[in-house]
N, C-alpha and C positions, 0 to 999 in steps of 0.2 A: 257734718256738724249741724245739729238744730238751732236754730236760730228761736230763744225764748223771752218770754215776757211773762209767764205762767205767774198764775195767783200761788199766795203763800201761805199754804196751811188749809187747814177749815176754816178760822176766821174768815179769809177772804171772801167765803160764800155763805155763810154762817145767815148773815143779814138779807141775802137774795131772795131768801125763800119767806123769810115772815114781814117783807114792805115790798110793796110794788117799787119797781125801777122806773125813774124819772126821766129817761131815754131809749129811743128806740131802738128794738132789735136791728142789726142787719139785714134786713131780708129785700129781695130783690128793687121792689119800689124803694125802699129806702137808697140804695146806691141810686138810682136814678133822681128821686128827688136832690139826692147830696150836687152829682152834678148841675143838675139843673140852679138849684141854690148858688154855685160858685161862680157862672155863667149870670148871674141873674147880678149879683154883686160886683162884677167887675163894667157888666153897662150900666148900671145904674149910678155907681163910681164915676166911670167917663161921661153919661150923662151930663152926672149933678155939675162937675167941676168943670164943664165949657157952658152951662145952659145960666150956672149964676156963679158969680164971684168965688175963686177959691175957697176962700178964709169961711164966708158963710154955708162953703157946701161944704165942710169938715164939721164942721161944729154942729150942722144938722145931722151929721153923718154921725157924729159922737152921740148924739143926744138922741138916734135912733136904735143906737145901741147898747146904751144904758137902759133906755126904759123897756128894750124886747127883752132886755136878759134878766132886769129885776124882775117882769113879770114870769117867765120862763122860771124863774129861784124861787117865786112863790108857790108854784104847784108842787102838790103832794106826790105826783102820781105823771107820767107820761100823756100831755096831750098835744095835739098833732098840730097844733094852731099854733100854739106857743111855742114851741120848739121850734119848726122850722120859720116862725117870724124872728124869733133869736141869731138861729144860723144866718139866715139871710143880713140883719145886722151885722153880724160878725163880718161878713163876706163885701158888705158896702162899705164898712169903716176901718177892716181890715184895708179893700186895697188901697183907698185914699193915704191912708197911716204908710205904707210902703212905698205909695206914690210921692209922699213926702219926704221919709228918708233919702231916695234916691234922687230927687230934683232940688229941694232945697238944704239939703247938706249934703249932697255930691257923694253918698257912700256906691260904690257901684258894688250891680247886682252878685257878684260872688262874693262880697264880702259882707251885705245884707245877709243872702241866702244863709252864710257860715253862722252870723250872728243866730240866726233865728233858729239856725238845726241845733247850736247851741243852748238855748234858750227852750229849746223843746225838748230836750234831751234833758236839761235840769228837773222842768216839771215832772217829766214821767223818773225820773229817780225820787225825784221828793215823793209824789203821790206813793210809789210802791211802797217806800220804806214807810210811809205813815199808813195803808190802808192794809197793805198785802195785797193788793189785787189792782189794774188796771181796764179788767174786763167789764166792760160796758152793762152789763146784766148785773153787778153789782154796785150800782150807780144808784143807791137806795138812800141816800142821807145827804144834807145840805152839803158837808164839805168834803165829802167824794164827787159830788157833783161842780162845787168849784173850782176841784183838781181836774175833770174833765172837760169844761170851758176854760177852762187856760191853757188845755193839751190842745180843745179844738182851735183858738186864738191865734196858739202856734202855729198849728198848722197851717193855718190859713196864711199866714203871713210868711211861713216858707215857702210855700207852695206860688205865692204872689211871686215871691224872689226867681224861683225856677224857674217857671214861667215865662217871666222877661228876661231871663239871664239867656236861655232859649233862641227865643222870637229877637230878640235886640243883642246881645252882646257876642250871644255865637253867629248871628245873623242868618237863623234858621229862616224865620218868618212865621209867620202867623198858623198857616195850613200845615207846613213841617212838621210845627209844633204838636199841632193837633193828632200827626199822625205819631210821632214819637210819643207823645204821653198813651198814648190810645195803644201803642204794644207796651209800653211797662206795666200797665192797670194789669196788663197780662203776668208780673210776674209774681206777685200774691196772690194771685191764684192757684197759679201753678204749683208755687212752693206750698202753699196751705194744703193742694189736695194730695200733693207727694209725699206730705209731712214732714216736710223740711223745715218750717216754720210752725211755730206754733198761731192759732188762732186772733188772739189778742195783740202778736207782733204783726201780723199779716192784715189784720183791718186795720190799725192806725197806718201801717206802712202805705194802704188803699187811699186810705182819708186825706192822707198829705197828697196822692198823686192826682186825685180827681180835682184838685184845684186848678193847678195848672193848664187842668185835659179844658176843664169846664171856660177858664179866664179864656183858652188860646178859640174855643169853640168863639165865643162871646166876641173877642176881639176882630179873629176873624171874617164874621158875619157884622160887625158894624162899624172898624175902621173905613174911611176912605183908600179909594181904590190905590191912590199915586202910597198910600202908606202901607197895602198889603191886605186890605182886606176887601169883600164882596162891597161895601156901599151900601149896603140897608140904614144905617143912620144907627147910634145910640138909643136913640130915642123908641124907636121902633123894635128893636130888640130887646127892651126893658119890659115895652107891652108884652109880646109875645111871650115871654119868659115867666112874668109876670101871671100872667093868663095860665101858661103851663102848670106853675107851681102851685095857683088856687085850686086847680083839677086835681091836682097830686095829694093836695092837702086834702081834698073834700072825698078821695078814696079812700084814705088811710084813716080820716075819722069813719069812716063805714065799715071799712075792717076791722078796729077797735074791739067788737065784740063779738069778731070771730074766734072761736080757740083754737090754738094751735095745735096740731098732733104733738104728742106727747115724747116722744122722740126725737121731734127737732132742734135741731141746733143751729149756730149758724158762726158765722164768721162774727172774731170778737167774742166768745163766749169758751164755754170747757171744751167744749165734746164737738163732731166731726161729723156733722150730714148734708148739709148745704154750703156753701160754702156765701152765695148773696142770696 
């Protein structure tokens, strides 16, 4: 059986071709920045919330996520700044926001996670029935792209759930973890190049798993040792991340104006040549 999410009709692609897409392709850098992004929001998360006061590091955490994503909704057109300062918002206020469900109202992590798969399962029903398309290359109009910042929100906040449902409630730990998500990432692949999945189910399916891979990466490398992880520090893992993710950012504005062969395709999209 194929597992689908396919666009609906001509409509659905109709728009792709006559407005640039406000989001980026698939392609290999991009799963790399994605991780790196997720990884970069969960120490920066742990960071904020031991270096100043709870309450105030939420609320800078909210207020740095509103302003990356109203800026990000203002662009016409795909730019690499804006977007992944966006992500990256999402991915610091995401996990603070999960960090709260689960500490100050006591929901434990499988019942978070259900919530959220729920809640991500809504959006991608509503968006399809109103656009016909789900597919990232159609992501060409303010409220298709709304519908995709609330797909990537979820995810991110599922993926937080995993994560620590993982590392904390099955008592994997930290490194487990990292190797457990790091063979799933492998099964969207697989299925997408066997065709067993269609393209558009097998990148969001990607998108939710690189959370987890990227948080347990992050966590791992900057918990205390008695807690499971290497001891680099929060702090120092935010640099480094940090650092990674302007390099990332300042290649992908330089490929910006290379074209693509004509032919390609990628994961998330109609057609079958690449797969990241």
């Amino acid at each position: 059986m194929r597992v689908s999410l396919e666009p609906l009709g001509d409509h659905a692609t109709m728009t792709s071709h006559s407005r640039p897409t406000r989001v980026p392709d698939p392609s290999p850098i991009f799963w790399v920045a994605k991780a790196v992004s997720t990884a970069l929001g969960e120490a920066v998360s742990d960071f904020s919330i031991r270096a100043l006061d709870p309450v105030v590091a939420v609320l800078l955490g909210f207020a740095f996520f509103v302003l990356a994503l109203a800026w990000q909704l203002t662009r016409r057109r795909y730019l690499p700044g804006a977007y992944w300062l966006a992500v990256a918002a999402v991915g610091v206020f995401g996990t603070m926001a999960a960090d709260v469900v689960h500490v100050v109202i006591g929901l434990p992590y499988a019942a978070s996670a259900a919530l959220y798969a729920l809640a991500l399962a809504s959006v991608f029903v509503l968006w399809r029935r109103r656009e016909g398309t789900l597919s990232v290359h159609d992501v060409t109009t303010t409220r298709r792209e709304l519908f995709y910042w609330a797909a990537v929100v979820g995810t991110f906040a599922l993926g937080t759930a995993v994560g620590d449902l993982t590392a904390v409630t099955f008592g994997l730990g930290y490194l487990a973890s990292v190797a457990v998500f790091a063979v799933l990432i492998a099964v969207p692949i697989i299925a997408w190049r066997m065709a067993w999945w269609t393209g558009v189910f097998a990148f969001w399916f990607a998108y939710v798993l690189t959370r987890p891979l990227g948080a347990s990466v992050a966590d791992w490398l900057g918990k205390p040792v008695d807690e499971g992880g290497v001891g680099v520090g929060t702090g120092w893992v935010s640099l480094a991340l940090t650092a990674v993710m302007v390099v990332l950012v300042v290649v992908m504005r330089a490929r910006r104006g290379s074209p693509a062969p004509a032919a390609a395709a990628s994961l998330g999209g109609h057609s079958r040549q690449t797969l990241i």
